[in-house]
C-alpha positions, 0 to 999 in steps of 0.5 A, a space after each residue: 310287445 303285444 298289439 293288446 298294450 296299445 289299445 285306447 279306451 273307447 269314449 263314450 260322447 258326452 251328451 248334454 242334460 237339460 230339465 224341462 222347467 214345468 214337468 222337471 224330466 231331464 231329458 237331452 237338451 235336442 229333445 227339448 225347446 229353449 226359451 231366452 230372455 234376450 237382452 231386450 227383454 223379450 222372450 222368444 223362442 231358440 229353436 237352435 238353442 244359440 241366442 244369448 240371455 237367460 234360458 228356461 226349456 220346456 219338453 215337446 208336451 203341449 201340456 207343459 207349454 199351456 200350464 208354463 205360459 200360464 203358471 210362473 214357474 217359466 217366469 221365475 225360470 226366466 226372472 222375468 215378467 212376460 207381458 200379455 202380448 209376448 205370453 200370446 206371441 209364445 203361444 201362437 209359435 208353440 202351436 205352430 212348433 207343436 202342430 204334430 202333438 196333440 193339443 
């Protein structure tokens, strides 16, 4: 027997997909930021991607983040309504996270 007959197949890692919920590019979940709705209706920011609840992701652009906090599209992703003040917490956090992208 040769040692050719027990050769394994190589596998390729599988790597996770996610779409930006402003621009629609699919792009590695990692190389996007989550947003929950948490179970007290809040949003937040994952940066680990762990919490639980509804999750809508946005790309590391600071223009997805300006037209999804101001347009509906992150609202209808997120089936939810975000008050004024959260809508101004996510924005303070965003420029905080995006500090090295140009705004």
């Amino acid at each position: 027997m040769t040692n050719l007959a027990k050769k394994q197949p190589t596998q390729v890692k599988h790597v996770a997909q996610r779409t930006c919920v402003v621009c629609r590019q699919v792009k590695e979940k990692r190389a996007l930021i989550r947003l929950v709705r948490t179970p007290e209706s809040n949003v937040e920011i994952d940066i680990a991607g762990k919490k639980k609840g509804r999750g809508a992701y946005l790309c590391r652009d600071w223009a997805c983040w300006e037209s999804g906090l101001k347009g509906k599209q992150l609202e209808h992703a997120l089936r939810k309504h975000i008050a004024t003040e959260n809508r101004e917490q996510l924005v303070t956090c965003a420029r905080n996270l995006l500090k090295g992208v140009s705004q």
